[in-house]
C-alpha positions as CSV (number, residue, x, y, z in Angstrom):
1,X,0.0,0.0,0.0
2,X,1.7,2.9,-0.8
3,X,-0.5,6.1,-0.1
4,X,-0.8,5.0,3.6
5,X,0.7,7.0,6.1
6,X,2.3,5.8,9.1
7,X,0.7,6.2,12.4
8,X,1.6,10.0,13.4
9,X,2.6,11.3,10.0
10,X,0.8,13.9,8.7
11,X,0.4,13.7,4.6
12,X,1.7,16.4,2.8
13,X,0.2,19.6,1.7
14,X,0.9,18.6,-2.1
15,X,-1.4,18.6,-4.6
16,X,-2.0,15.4,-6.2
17,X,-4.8,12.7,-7.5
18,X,-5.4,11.0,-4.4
19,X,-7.2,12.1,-1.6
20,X,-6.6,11.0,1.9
21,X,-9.8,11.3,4.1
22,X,-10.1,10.3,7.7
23,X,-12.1,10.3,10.5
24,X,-14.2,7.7,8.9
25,X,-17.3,6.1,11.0
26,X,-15.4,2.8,12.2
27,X,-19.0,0.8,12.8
28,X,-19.4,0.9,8.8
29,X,-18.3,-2.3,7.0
30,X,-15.5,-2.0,4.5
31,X,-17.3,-3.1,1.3
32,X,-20.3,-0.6,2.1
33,X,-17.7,2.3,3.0
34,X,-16.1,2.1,-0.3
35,X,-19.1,1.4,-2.4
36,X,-20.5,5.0,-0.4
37,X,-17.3,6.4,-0.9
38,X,-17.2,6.0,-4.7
39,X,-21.2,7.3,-5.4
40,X,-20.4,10.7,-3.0
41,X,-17.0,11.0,-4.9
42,X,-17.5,10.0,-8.2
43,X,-19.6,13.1,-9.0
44,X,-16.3,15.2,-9.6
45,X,-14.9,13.3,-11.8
46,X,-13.4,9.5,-12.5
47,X,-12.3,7.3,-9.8
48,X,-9.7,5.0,-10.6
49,X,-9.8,3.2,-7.5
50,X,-11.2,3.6,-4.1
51,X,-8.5,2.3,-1.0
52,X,-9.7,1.5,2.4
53,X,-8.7,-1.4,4.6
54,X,-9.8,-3.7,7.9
55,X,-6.4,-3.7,10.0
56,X,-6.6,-1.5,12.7
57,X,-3.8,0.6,12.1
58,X,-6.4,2.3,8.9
59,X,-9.8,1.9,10.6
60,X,-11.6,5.2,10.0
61,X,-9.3,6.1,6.9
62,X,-9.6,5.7,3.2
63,X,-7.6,6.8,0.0
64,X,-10.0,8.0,-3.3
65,X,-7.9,7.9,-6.4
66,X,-8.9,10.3,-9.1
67,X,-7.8,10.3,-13.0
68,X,-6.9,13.8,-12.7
69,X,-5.5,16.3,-10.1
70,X,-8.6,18.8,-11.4
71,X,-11.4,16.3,-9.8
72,X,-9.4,15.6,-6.9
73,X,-8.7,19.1,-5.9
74,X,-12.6,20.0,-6.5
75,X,-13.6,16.5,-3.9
76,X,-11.1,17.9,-1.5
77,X,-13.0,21.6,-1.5
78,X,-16.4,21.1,-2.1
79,X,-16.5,17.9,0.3
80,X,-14.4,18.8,3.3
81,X,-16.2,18.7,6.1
82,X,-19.4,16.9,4.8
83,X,-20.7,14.5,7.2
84,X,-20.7,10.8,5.8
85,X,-22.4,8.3,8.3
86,X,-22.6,10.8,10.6
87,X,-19.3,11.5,10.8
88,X,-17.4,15.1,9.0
89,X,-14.8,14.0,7.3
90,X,-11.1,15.1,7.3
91,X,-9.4,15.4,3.5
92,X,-6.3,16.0,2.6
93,X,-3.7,15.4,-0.3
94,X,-2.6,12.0,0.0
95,X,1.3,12.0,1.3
96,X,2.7,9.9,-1.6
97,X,1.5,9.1,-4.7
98,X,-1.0,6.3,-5.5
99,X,0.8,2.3,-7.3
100,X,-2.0,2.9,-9.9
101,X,-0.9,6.5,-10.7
102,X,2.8,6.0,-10.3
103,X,2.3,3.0,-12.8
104,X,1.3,4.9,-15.6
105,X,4.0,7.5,-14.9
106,X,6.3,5.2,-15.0
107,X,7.8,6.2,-11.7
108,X,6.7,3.0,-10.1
109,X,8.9,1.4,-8.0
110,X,7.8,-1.7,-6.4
111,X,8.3,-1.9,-2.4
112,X,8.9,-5.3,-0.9
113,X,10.3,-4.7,2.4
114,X,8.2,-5.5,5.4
115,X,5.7,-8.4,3.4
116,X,4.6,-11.4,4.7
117,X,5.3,-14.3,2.6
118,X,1.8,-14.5,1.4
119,X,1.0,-10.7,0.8
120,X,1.9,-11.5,-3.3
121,X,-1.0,-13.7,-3.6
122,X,-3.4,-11.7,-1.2
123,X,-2.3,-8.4,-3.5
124,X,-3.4,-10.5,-6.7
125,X,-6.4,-11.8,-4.7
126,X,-7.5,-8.5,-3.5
127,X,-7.0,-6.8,-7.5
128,X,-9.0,-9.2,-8.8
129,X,-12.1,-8.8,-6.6
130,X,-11.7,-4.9,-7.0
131,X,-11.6,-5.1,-10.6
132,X,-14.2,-7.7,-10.2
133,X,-16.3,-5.0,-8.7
134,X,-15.6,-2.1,-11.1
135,X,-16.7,-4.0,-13.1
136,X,-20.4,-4.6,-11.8
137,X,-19.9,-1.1,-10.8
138,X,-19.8,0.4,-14.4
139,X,-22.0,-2.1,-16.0
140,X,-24.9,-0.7,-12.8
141,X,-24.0,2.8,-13.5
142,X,-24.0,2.8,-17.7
143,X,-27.0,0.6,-17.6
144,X,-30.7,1.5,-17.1
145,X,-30.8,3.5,-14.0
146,X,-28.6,6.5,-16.2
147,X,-31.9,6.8,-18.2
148,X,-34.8,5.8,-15.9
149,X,-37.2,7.9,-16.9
150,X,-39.0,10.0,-15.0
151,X,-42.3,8.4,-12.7
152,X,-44.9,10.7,-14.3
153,X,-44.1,8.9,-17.5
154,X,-44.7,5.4,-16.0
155,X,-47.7,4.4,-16.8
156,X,-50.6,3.8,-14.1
157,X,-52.0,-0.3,-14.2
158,X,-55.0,1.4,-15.7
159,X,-52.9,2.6,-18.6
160,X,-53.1,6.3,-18.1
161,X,-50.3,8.4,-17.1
162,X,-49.6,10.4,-14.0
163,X,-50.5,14.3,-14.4
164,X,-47.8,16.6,-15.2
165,X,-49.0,19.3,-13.2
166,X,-46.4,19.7,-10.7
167,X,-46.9,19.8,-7.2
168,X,-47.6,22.9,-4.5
169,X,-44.5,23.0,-2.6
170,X,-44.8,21.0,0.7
171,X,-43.0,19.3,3.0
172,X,-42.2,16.5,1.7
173,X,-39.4,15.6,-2.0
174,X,-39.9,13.5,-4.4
175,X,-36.3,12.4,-5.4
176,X,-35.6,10.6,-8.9
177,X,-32.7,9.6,-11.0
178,X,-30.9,8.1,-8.2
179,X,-28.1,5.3,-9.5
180,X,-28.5,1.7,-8.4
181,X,-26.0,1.9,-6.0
182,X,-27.3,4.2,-3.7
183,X,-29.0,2.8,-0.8
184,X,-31.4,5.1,2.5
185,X,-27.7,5.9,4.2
186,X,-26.3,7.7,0.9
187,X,-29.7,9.8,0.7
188,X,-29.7,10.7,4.4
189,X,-25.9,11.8,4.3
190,X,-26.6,13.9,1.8
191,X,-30.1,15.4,3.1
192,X,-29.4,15.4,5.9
193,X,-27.2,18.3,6.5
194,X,-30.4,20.8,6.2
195,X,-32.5,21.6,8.5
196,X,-35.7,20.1,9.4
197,X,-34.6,16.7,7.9
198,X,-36.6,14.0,9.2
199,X,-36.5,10.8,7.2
200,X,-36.0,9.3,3.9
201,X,-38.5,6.7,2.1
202,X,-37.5,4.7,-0.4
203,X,-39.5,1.8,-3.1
204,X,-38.4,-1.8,-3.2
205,X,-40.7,-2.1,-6.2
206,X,-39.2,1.4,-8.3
207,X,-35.7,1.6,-7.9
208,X,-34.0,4.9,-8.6
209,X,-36.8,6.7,-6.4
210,X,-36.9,7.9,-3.0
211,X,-39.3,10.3,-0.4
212,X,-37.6,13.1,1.7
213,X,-39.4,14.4,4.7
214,X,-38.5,17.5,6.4
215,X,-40.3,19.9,9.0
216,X,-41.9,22.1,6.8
217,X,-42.1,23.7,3.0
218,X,-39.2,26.3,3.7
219,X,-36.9,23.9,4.9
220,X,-37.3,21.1,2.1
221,X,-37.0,23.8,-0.4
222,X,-33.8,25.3,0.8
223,X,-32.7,21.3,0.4
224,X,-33.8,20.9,-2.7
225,X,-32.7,24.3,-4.3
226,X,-29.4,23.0,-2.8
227,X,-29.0,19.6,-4.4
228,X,-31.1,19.7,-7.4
229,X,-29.0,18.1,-10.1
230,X,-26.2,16.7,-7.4
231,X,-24.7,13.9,-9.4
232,X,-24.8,10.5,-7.3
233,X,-22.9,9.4,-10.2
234,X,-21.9,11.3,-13.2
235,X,-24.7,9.7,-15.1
236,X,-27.0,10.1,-12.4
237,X,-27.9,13.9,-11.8
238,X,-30.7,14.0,-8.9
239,X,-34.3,15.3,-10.1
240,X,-35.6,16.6,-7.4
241,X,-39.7,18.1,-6.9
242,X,-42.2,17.8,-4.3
243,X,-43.7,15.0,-3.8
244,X,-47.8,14.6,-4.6
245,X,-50.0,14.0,-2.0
């Protein structure tokens, strides 16, 4: 691993492609935290690989690894702070540069003090479930969720269609385009840093769809004005109205 620090080191100031966050809520499971991690993240631009690991020495830390220094720079500003499972989160430049960047520099060099006999075939173990993943992970987010359409085009039983009328503002959002991926935890991380948020509600039956509940109409309005078109993923910008009742 090389954009780990060691414990008291402090990564430097630098600007590069791979964040270092911290202050991660511990209580998450690791497959969850990096699946979360890449739908917050990935709406500033490509991920080439999200790093997070179970020994205890990296609990409540995690490395994102952009394509660009551009997207990595914007994560680090506009997400600084923002509070992921309850938890704000600490982000910094990573200290040193990330294998799969320094790879296709060229600058690479491979470190092999300090392994365990076996850390070879758990390294070649460990790329192929992550590229394993990515893959499920781009075939979910290219697929039919980028282009669900929108409810009031889905057709009632009956055959007729929902009214397009929108609805008076109330309390309550209606929240569409969401990317397979996202579960109720992504949604309430993101809502819930406005005021008034109560709960969120989502469909088993419509995926891509989700209810937001706050106090009153003011509040959910400042919310939505706030992440209308927030990009879960960069095919999925959120469509955001109030809900019908």
């Amino acid at each position: 691993m090389s954009n780990a620090t060691s414990g008291g080191e402090t990564p430097a100031i630098s600007t590069n492609m791979t964040i270092y966050i911290n202050n991660l809520n511990e209580k998450i499971k690791l497959e969850e935290l990096k699946k979360s991690l890449h739908a917050v993240f990935s709406q500033f631009g490509k991920i080439l690989e999200v790093l997070a690991f179970k020994t205890l020495k990296h609990k409540g830390q995690a490395w994102v690894v952009f394509e660009d220094v551009a997207s990595a720079m914007e994560a680090l500003k506009r997400m600084q702070g923002f509070p992921f499972y309850d938890k704000p989160m600490r982000i910094q430049y990573a200290k040193t540069k990330s294998d799969i960047i320094a790879k296709a520099d060229g600058t690479f060099v491979p470190r092999e003090r300090r392994r365990r006999p076996d850390d070879k075939a758990e390294k070649r173990r460990r790329e192929q479930h992550r590229d394993a993943n990515q893959a499920g992970l781009n075939s979910a987010y290219g697929g039919t969720y980028g282009t669900l359409p929108l409810l009031s085009q889905l057709p009632y039983p009956g055959g007729s269609k929902l009214p397009e009328a929108p609805a008076a503002p109330n309390n309550i959002l209606f929240v569409e385009n969401l990317p397979h991926e996202c579960t109720p935890m992504m949604l309430q991380m993101l809502f819930c840093q406005y005021p008034g948020f109560k709960e969120v509600r989502t469909v088993e039956t419509k995926p891509g769809i989700a209810f937001v509940e706050y106090g009153d109409e003011m509040q959910s309005t400042v919310s939505m004005q706030a992440l209308q078109g927030f990009k879960m993923t960069a095919q999925n910008p959120m469509v955001i109205s109030y809900a019908k009742k």
